[in-house]
LOTORMAR-580613 format. One line per field, with one value per residue (C-alpha): residue number from 1; x, y, z; residue in one letter. Coordinates in steps of 0.5 Angstrom, whole numbers. Each point is the difference from the previous one (the first is absolute). Example, Ala and Ser with C-alpha at 12.3 -4.5 7.8 and 13.67 -1.06 7.14 Angstrom:
# residues 2
seq = 1_2
east = 25_2
north = -9_7
up = 16_-2
type = A_S
This chain:
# residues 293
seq = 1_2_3_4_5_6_7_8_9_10_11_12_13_14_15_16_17_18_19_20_21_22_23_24_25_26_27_28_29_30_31_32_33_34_35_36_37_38_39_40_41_42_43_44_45_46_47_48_49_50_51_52_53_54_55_56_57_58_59_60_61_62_63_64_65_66_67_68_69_70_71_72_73_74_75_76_77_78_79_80_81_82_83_84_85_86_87_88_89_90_91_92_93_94_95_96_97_98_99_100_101_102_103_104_105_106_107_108_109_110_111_112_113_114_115_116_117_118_119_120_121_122_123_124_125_126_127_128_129_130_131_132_133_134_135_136_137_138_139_140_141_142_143_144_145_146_147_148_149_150_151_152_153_154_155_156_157_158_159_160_161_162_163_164_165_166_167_168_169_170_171_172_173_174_175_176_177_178_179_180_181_182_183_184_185_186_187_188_189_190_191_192_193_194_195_196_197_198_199_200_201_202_203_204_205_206_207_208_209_210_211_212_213_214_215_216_217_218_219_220_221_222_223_224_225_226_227_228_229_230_231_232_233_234_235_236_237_238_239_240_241_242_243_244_245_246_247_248_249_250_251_252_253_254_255_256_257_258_259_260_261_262_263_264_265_266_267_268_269_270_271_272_273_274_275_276_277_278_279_280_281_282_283_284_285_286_287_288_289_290_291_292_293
east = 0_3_-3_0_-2_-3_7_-5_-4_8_-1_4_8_5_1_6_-5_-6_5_3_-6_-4_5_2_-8_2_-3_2_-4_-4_-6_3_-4_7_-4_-3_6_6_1_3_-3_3_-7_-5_-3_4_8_1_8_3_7_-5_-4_6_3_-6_0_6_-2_-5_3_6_-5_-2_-7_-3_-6_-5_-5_1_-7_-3_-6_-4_-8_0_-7_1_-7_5_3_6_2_-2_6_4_-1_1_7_2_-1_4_5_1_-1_7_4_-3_6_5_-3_0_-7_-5_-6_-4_-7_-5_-8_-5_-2_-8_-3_1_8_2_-3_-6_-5_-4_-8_2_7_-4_-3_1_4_4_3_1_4_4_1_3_4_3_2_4_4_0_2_6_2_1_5_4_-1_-4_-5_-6_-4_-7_-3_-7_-4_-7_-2_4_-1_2_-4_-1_4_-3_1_7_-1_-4_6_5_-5_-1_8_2_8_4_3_-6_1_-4_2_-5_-3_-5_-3_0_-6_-4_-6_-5_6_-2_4_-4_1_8_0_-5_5_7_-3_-3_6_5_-5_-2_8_5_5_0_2_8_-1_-5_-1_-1_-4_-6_-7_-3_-7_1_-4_1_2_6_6_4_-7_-2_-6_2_-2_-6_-2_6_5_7_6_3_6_-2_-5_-1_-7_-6_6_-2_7_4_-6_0_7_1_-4_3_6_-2_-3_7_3_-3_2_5_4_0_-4_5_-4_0_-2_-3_-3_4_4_8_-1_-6_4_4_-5_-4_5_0_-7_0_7_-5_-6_4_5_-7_-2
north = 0_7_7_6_6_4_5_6_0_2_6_1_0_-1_-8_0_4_-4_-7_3_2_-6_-5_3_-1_-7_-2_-5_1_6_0_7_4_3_7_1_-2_3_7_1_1_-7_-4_3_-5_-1_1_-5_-1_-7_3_5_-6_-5_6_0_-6_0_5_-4_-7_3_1_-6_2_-4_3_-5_4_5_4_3_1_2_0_-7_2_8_2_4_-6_3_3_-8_-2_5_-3_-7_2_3_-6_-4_5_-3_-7_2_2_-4_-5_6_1_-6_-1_-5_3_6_3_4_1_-2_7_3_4_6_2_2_-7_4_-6_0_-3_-4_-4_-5_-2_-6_5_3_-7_-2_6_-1_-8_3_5_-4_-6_4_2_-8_0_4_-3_-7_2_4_-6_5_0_5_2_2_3_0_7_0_6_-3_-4_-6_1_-6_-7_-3_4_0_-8_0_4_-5_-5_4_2_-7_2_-2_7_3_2_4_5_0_5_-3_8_1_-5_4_3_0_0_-6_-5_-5_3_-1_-7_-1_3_-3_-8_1_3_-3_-8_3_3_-1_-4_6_5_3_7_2_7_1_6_1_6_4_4_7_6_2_8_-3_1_-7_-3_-3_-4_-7_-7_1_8_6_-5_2_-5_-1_-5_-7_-3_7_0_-4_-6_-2_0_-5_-5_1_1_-7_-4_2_-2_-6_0_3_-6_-7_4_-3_7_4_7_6_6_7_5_6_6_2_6_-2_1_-5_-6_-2_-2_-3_-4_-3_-1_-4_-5_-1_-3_-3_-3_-2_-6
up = 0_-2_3_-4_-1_-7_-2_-1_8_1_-5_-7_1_-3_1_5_5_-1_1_7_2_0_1_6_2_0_-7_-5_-7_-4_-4_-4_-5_-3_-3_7_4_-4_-2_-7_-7_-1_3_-4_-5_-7_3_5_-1_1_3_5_1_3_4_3_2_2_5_5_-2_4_5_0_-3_-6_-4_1_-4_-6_1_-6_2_-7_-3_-4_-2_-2_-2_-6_-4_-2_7_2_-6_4_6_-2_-3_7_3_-7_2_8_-2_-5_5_7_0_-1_7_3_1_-4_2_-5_3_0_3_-6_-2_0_-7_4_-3_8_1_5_1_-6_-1_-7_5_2_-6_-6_-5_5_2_-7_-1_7_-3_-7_3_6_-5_-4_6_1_-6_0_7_-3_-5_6_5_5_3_0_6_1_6_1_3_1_-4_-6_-6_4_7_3_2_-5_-6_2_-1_-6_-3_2_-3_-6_-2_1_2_5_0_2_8_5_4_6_5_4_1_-8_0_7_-2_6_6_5_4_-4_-7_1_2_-6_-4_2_0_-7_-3_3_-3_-6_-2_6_-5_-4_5_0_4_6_1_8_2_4_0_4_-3_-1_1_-9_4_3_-3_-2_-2_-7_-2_-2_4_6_-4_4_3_3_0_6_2_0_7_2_-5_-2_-1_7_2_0_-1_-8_-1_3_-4_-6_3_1_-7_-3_4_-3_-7_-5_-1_6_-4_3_4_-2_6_-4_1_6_2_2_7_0_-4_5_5_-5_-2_7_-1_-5_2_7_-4_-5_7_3_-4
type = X_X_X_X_X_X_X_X_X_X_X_X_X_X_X_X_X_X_X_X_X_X_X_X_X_X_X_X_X_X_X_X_X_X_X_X_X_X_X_X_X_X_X_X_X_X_X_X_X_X_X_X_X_X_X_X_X_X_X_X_X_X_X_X_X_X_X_X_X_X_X_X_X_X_X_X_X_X_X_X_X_X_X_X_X_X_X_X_X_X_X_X_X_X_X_X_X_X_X_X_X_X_X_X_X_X_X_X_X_X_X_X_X_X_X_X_X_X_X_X_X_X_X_X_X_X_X_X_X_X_X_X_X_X_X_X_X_X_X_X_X_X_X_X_X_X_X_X_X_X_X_X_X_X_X_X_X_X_X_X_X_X_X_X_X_X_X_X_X_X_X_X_X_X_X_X_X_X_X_X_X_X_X_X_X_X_X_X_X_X_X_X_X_X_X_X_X_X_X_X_X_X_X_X_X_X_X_X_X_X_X_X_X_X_X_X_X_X_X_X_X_X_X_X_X_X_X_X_X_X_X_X_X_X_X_X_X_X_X_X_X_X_X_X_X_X_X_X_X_X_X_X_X_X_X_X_X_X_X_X_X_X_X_X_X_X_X_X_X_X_X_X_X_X_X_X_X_X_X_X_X_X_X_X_X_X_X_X_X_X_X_X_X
């Protein structure tokens, strides 16, 4: 098991800093999203460079800090076709350089028909899921010829909203590179206790063998006045560090250790969406459920 951070909640710096700063708080791999992490002209989409790319390797390898995750986080189902293209060949683009990286794995959310990805009435429906399918077996496609994976992450308010339709996809793209990064908050929509269980046993029966990375987080409803707030999973919510929200402490976290434990391949865990400050004491979080099974 390896605990990681994503690069970005540490701010965008230069490579040297962002590897210090987290190695020093203890952590061992990064879900990195290059042009929300590293400053420069360079990580816009179309000029990635193979000698920038393997010095920024270099940088948190001798950190001891391997991308588990390279984000690129797009719209595969665009309601504008050519920005859809657009998208699809930024992904392309990761998918080339993500072993230049030292990493295996390529994800993004699943999108909605509004461009900014807001929910959208037409996301759950037949033709946006068909959309979603070709978009996603064109990455898939890519991906095999570069031997990577692709990473989908299911949210509640995107094409892909339920366990379920994360499992149809799998069904319907038939490719053993196609992984799940898995956020059992993505998926909340009401809030309860009993929802989260709900929603952690059916993902992990229905695609557990495909989970490579878990984000570890946990929420809070928010007033929509108070500052922070965003509308997303249970209507206005607000991150908090993981077992200090509606995730019930350690309860949830412990059963999906139990869970990731009777895996083949041990997924890594990403803690997202924190500041600095908060990451240490997650990470402590996380080693004591994970130690207690």
């Amino acid at each position: 098991m390896k605990i990681g951070v994503r690069a970005h909640d540490y701010g965008k710096r230069p490579a040297a800093e962002l590897a210090s700063g987290i190695a020093e708080a203890g952590f061992s791999c990064i879900q990195l999203a290059p042009a929300k992490a590293l400053p420069g002209e360079h990580w816009k989409p179309g000029t990635w460079d193979a000698a920038e790319v393997a010095e920024t390797r270099s940088v948190f390898d001798n950190s001891g800090l391997r991308v588990s995750v390279l984000g690129c986080y797009i719209n595969p189902v665009h309601p504008d076709p050519d920005a859809r293209l657009s998208e699809l060949s930024r992904f392309t683009e990761c998918i080339r350089f993500c072993r230049d990286f030292g990493c295996a794995l390529v994800a993004t959310e699943t999108g909605s028909h509004n461009a900014d990805c807001s929910p959208h009435p037409l996301d759950r429906s037949e033709e946006s899921y068909l959309e979603l399918v070709e978009s996603i077996g064109t990455l898939v496609g890519a991906a095999e010829d570069a031997g990577v994976y692709v990473g989908v992450e299911g949210v509640s308010r995107h094409v892909a909203h339920s366990p379920a339709r994360i499992r149809r996809l799998i069904d319907d793209i038939r490719s053993p590179v196609l992984k799940v990064v898995f956020d059992p908050v993505n998926f909340v929509e009401e809030g309860s206790a009993e929802e989260m269980a709900r929603i952690v046993g059916e993902s992990f029966d229905l695609f557990g063998d495909r989970i490579a990375a878990i984000h570890v987080k946990d929420f809070l409803p928010s007033p929509a006045s108070e500052g922070g707030s965003r509308t997303g999973p249970a209507g206005e919510f607000r991150v908090v560090p993981p077992g200090r929200g509606y995730m019930s402490g350690h309860m949830f976290w412990r059963k999906i250790a139990e869970k990731t434990g009777a895996l083949a391949a041990q997924p890594d865990l990403i803690i997202e969406d924190l500041k600095p400050s908060e990451m240490a004491a997650a990470r402590e979080f996380v080693l004591a459920c994970w130690g207690s099974v």
